[in-house]
N, C-alpha and C positions, 0 to 999 in steps of 0.2 A: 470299421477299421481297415478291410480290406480296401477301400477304395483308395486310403492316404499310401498305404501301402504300393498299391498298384501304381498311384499316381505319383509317386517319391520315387520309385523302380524306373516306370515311365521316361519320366526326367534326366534320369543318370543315366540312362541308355545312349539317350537321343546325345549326352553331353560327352561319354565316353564314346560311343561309335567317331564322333566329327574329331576327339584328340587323334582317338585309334586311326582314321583313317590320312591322320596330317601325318603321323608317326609312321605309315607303313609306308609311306613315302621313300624313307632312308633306309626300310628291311631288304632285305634279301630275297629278292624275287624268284627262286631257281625253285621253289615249291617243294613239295613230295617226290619223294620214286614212286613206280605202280609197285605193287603188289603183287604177286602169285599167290600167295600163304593165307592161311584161314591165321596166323596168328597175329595180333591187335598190333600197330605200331605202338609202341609206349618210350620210342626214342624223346626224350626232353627237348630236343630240335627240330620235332616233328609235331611239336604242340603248336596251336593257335593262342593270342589270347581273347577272352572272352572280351566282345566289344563292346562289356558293362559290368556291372556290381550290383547286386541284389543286398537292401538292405532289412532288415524286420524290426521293428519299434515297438514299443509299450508289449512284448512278450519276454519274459525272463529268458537270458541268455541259454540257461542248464536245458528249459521244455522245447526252446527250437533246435538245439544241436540234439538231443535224445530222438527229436522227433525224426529228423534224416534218418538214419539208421531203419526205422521203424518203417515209413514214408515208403522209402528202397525196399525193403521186402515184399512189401505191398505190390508194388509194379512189378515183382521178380529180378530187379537188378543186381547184380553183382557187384560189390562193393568192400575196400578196406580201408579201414582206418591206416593211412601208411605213415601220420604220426601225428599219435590223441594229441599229445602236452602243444602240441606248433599248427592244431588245427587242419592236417592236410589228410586228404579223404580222394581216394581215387574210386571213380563210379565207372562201371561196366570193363569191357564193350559189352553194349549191346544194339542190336538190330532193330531197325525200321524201316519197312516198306517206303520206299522213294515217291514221293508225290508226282504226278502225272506232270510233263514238262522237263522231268530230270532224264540225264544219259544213263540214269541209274536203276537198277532195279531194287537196291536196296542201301541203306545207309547204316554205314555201323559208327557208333557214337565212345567214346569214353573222354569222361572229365576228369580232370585234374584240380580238386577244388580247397582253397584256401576260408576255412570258416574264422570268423574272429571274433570275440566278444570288446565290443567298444567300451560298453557299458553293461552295465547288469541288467540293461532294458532297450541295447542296442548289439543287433547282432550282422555281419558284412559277411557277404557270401562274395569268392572271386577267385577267377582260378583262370586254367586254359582246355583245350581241348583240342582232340584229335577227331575229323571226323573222315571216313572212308566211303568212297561210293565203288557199288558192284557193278562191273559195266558188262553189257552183251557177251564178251568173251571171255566172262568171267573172273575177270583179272580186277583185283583193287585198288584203284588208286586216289590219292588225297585229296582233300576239298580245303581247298584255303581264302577261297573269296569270303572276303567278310559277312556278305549279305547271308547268304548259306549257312555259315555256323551261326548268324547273328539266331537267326532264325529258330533254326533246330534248337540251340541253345538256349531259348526264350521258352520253347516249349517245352525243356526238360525242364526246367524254373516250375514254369507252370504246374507239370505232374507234382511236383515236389507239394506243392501247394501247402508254403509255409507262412 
């Protein structure tokens, strides 16, 4: 089942990443400010959105939303429910060493994620996200090319491993 999954995930990525990037066409190019602060942006205009939707099928709605929660502890992520009834789930910040290639030494992550049940057997994951890179002089400032969050973003998917 994971493979229809993966390959259903797959699809919608490849389909939202090309709207997302017709659509950031008309956005607002001025980006992030840097950073000094260890404290997370969680400004609502400092979100990205995610350049896909994660869907899950043939698992009951109630064991895949239970399961996040459970999933997040496991990793040591930080996370709230910031509202059960409307499905919205704010995960971290948390930290990740910067893959070799980056101006970064470290990338701090938080999602902003919208869970939804379609179905009693169809469940949509979709949100935005804020991601920060640590640069040499210690200062943080924001990541907003889509490749980069597409990315990072795919991997938290991944951990989740729903």
């Amino acid at each position: 089942m994971r493979p229809i999954v993966f390959s259903f995930l797959f699809v919608v990525m490849f389909v939202s990443v090309e709207d997302g990037l017709a659509n950031s066409e008309n956005s607002d190019q001025s980006g992030f400010s840097s950073f000094v602060t260890e404290v997370p942006t969680t400004n609502p205009e400092d979100r990205v959105p995610l350049g896909f939707m994660m869907s899950v099928i043939d698992i009951p709605c109630k064991d895949v939303i239970n399961s996040i929660p459970t999933r997040l502890k496991e990793l040591s992520v930080e996370f709230e429910w910031t509202d059960v009834d409307k499905g919205l789930l704010t995960v971290g910040p948390f930290l990740e060493k910067a893959r070799l290639g980056f101006d970064y030494s470290s990338i701090r992550q938080t999602y902003f994620l919208k869970v939804t049940c379609d179905s009693e057997l169809m469940v949509n994951v979709s949100g935005e996200a804020t991601l920060e890179g640590l640069q040499s002089d210690g200062e943080w400032i924001g990541i907003t090319d889509s490749e980069t969050v597409d990315q990072y973003s795919l991997e938290f998917f991944d951990k989740l491993d729903l």
